[in-house]
Each structure stands twice: as structure tokens, then as C-alpha cells.
N, C-alpha and C positions, 0 to 999 in steps of 0.2 A: 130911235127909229131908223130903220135901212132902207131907202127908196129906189127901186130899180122900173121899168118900164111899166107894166100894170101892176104891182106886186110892193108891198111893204111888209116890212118886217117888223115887229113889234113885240111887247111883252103880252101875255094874254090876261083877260080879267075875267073878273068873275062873271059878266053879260057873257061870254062865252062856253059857261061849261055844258050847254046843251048839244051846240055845237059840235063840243070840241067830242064829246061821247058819240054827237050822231054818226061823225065821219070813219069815227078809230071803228066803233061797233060794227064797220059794214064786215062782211066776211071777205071779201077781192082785199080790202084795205090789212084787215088783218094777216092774212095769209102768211104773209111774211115779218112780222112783226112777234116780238115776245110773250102776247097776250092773243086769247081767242076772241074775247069777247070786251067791252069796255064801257060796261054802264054809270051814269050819271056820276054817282058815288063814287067810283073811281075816279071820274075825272072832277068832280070836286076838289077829293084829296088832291088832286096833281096841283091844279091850278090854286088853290090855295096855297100851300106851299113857293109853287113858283113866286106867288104876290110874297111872301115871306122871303124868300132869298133871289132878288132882283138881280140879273143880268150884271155884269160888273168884271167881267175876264179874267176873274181870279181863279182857283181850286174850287170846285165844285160841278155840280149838275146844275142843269139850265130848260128852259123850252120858252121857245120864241115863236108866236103866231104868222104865218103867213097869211096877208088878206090881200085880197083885189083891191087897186088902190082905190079905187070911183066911189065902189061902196061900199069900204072898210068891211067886208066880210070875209070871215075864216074860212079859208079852204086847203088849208094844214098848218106842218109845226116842223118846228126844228128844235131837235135835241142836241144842246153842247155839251161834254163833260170835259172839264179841263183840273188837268192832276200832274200838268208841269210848268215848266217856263214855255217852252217854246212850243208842246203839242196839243192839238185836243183832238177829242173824237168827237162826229157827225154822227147822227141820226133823223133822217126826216121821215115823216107821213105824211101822204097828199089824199085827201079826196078821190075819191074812182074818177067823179062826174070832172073831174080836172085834167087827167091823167091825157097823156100826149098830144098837149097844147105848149110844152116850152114854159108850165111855171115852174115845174120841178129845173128846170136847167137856170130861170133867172134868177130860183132863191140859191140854188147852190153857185151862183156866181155871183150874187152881193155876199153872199154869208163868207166866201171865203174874200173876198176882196176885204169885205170891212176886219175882219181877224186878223188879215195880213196888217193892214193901215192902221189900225184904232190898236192893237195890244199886240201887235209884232211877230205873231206865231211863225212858225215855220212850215210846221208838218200840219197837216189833217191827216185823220183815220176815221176811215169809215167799216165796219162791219158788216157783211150783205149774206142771205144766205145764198149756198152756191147754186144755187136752181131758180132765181132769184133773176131771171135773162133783162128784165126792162131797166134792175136798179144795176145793174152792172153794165151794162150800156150806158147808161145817165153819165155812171164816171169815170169812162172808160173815155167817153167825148170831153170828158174835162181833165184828161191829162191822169186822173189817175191808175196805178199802176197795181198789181195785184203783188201782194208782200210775202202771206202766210194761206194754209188751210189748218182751218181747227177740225180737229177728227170728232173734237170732243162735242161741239157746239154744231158743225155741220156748218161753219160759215168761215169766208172767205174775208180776210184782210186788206184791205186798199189804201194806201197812202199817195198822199198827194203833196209834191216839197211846196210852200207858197212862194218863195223868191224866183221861181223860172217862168 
């Protein structure tokens, strides 16, 4: 678990797949994410799986809960995928009813803090897409830096080195 000011980070369980469906399902929420719609079923399958292959910093895909810390409730997620030594990519979903309160900015600053400390990473990579104005603001305040455009995807590349 990652504890930052109201905000912890955590593995997610199965108490949560109601949740974790109500928030992705919203349509603000989705909009910019790879799915349109994310019902139950779906997030079933996810979080089950995540409880099969627990967080651990090795090669692989991850989703880690964000909750309020007072009363342990989800109000997003953080997607890792790591498939080197020293980089991985970010993806988070928050909540609308969250959105421009600073928890998007406190999970993406333990998440990269603990990555940097706990398993030595160097780089993050984030993919946003490029009309995407709030999450590219997010990591634009956290130092990161725009790398690539994909013609193919319609999104934008951001890396962020962790040692500066």
C-alpha cells in the first residue's frame, strides 16, 4: 500500500468490482479512455485477474486502486505496464465527481515516487490522447515532457526521466 495525503493506493478486490464499473461506465470518464462503455462483467474479468497477478514490479500489466484514505473508497485506478528494466507506462482513471480536487496530481506523485524508491525505474510513459487538454495539463505540472505523436492511435506520448 502507498499513502499519500488523503489518498492510498492499493491492490483492488473483488468488494470492489461494482465500483470500479460505476466510475469507468460514466461517459466524461470514458471519453478518453480505450473503452466506451464498462459494465460489471468487464470489470469482473479485470479485477479478478489483477487478484491473480498481484503487483510485484516485474514484466507485466497491473491496476492499482485509488481510495480516499478516511473511508477506504475507490474513486479510481492506476494502470502499470512494465516490459523493461528500467521503464513502464502509466495509465490512470479517476472519477468525474473527483476530478479538479488534486487527487489526480497526489496519486500520480506517490505512484511515481514509490516506482522511483521501491523498484528503481527511471522513465514513465504516459499515453494521453491529444485533445485530452485536463490529462496533459496533469503532466505537464509534473515535469513531464511530450516525446512522440502517433498518427496511428491519435495520441500523444509523455515521458517523465524519475532521477530529476
Amino acid at each position: 500500500m502507498i499513502e499519500a495525503d488523503r489518498i492510498k493506493i492499493q491492490a483492488i478486490s473483488l468488494q470492489d468490482i461494482a465500483r470500479f464499473s460505476e466510475y469507468r461506465d460514466k461517459e466524461e470518464v470514458a471519453e478518453y479512455q480505450s473503452w466506451d462503455e464498462y459494465p460489471i462483467e468487464k470489470a469482473k474479468q479485470r479485477i479478478t485477474y489483477c487478484i491473480k497477478h498481484p503487483f510485484h514490479g516485474k514484466r507485466g500489466n497491473y491496476q492499482l486502486g485509488i481510495y480516499l484514505k478516511d473511508e477506504n473508497y475507490l474513486i479510481g485506478d492506476l494502470f502499470i505496464e512494465i516490459d523493461g528494466h528500467t521503464t513502464f507506462t502509466l495509465g490512470y482513471t479517476l472519477d468525474s465527481l473527483y476530478w479538479s480536487k488534486g487527487y489526480a496530481s497526489e496519486a500520480l506523485e506517490a505512484i511515481l515516487q514509490y516506482m522511483y524508491e521501491e523498484y528503481h525505474f527511471k522513465i514513465c510513459l504516459c499515453h494521453v490522447y491529444e485533445d485530452n487538454d485536463r490529462s496533459i495539463k496533469l503532466l505537464t505540472r509534473h515535469g513531464f515532457d511530450r516525446i512522440h505523436k502517433s498518427w496511428f492511435y491519435q495520441d500523444v506520448l509523455y515521458r517523465k526521466m524519475l532521477n530529476k
